[in-house]
C-alpha positions in Angstrom: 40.5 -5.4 -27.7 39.8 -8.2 -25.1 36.6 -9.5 -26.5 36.2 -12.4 -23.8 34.0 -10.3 -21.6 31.3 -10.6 -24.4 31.4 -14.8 -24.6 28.9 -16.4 -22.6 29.6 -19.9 -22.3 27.8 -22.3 -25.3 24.6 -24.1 -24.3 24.6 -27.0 -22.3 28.3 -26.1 -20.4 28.7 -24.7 -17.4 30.6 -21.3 -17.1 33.9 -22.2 -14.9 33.8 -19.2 -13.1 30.8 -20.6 -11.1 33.3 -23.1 -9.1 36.0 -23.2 -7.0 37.6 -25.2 -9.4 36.8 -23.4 -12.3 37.8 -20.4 -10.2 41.3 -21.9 -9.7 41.6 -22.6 -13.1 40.4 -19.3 -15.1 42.6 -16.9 -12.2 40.6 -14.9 -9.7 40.5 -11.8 -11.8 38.6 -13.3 -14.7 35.7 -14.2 -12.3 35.3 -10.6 -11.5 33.8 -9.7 -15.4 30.4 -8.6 -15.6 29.2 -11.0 -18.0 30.4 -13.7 -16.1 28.3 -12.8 -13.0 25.0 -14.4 -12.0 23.8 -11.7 -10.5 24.2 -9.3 -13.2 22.4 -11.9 -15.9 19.1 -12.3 -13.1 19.3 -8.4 -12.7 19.0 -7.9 -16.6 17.0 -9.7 -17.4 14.6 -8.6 -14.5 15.2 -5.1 -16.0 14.1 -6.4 -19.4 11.1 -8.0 -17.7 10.3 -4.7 -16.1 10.6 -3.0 -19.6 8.5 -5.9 -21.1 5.8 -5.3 -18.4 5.6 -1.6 -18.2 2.9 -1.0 -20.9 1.0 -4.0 -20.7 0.5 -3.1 -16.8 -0.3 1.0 -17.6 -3.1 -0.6 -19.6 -4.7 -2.2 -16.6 -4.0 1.3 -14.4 -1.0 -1.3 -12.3 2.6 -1.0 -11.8 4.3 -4.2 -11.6 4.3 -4.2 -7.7 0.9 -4.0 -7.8 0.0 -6.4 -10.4 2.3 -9.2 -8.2 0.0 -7.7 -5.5 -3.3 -8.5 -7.6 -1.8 -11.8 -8.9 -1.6 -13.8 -4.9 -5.5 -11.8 -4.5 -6.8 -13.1 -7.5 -5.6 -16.4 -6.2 -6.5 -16.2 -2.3 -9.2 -13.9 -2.9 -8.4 -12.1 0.9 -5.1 -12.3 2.7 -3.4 -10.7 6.0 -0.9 -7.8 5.2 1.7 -10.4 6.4 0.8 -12.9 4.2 0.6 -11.0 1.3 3.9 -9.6 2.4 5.7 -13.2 2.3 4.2 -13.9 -0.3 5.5 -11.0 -2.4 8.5 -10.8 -0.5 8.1 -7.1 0.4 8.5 -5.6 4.1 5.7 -3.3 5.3 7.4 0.1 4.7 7.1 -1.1 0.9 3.9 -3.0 1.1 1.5 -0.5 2.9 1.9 2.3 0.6 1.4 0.1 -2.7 -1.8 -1.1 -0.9 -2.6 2.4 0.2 -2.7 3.6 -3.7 -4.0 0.3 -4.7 -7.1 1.1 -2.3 -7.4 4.9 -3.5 -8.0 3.4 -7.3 -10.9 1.0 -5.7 -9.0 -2.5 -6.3 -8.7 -3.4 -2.6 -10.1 -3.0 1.0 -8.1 -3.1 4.2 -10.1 -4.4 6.9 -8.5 -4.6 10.4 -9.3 -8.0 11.9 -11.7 -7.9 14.7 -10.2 -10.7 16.7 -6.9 -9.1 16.7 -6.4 -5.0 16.0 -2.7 -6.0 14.9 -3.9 -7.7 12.0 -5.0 -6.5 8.8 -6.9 -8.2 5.9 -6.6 -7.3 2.3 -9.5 -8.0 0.2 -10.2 -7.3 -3.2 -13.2 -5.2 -4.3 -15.5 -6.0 -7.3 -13.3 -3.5 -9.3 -10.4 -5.2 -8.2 -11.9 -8.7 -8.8 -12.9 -7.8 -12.5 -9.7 -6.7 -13.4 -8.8 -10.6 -13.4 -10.2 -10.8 -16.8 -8.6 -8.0 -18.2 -4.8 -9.1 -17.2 -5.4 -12.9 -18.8 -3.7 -12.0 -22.0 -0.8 -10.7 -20.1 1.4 -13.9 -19.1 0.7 -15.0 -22.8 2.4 -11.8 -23.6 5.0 -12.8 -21.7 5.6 -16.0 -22.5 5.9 -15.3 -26.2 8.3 -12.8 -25.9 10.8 -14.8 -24.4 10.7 -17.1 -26.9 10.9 -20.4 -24.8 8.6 -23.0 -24.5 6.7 -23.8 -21.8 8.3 -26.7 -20.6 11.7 -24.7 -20.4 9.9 -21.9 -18.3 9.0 -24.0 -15.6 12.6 -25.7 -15.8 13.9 -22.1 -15.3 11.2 -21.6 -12.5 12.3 -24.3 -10.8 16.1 -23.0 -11.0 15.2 -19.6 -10.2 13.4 -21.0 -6.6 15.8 -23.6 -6.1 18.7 -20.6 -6.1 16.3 -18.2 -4.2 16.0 -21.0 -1.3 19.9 -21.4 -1.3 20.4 -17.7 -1.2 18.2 -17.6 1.6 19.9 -20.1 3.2 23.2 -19.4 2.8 25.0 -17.5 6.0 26.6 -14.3 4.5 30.3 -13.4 5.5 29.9 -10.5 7.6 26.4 -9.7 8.5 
């Protein structure tokens, strides 16, 4: 039994699938194992996160969506649809139903602007605003399950945007 697809590269090298050289080097076929694909190490360990969140969030009535939701209103207090949409990263189809259950359990207000019937404003309620102090315990949750310091979450942070800007940048063969 191959036992290769298992080995993750040791700390501190780089995996030489992820370059063309490397690529030339290890043969095209071994850069097509699942273990060796950034995508699938992001993808599970945002299904790990998920798991990790689930029950902290149930506690506080929130899926995760929705706690992401609360997170940019607890900071900005009141935003635009639009902006709360960038910031989350979610299109409207997805957004306005979360916010449509999220105002059914009393944690936010919709408010179309007055200026301009287009726009609509998403405020938090007092419910909303008091379940601030609730959720404080849950990043420290977080951050002590992954076991890292907290200098070496904001490195991976950092790595984590940096790649999201590229992959938004980067022109995609075929679309």
């Amino acid at each position: 039994m191959d036992r290769s697809v298992n080995r993750a590269p040791t700390e501190g090298t780089v995996d030489p699938a992820h370059s063309e050289e490397g690529v030339a080097a290890i043969g095209h076929e071994e850069t097509l194992h699942l273990q060796r694909q950034l995508c699938f190490a992001v993808h599970a360990a945002s299904r790990a996160f998920d798991a990790l969140y689930r029950p902290l969030l149930s506690e506080l009535g929130l899926t995760y969506p929705q706690y992401l939701a609360m997170l940019a209103l607890w900071e900005h207090r009141s935003l635009t649809v639009t902006e709360l949409g960038s910031a989350l990263r979610l299109d409207s189809g997805t957004l306005s139903p979360l916010l449509k259950r999220m105002e059914s359990t009393g944690l936010v207000v919709r408010e179309r602007s007055r200026s301009d019937e287009r726009s609509v404003r998403v405020s938090l309620t007092p419910s909303g605003a008091a379940l601030k102090e609730r959720a404080r315990t849950v990043p420290a949750t977080i951050l002590t399950a992954t076991g890292m310091a907290p200098d070496e979450i904001a490195t991976l942070r950092a790595a984590l945007t940096q790649l999201t800007a590229a992959l938004d940048a980067a022109d995609t063969p075929g679309a």
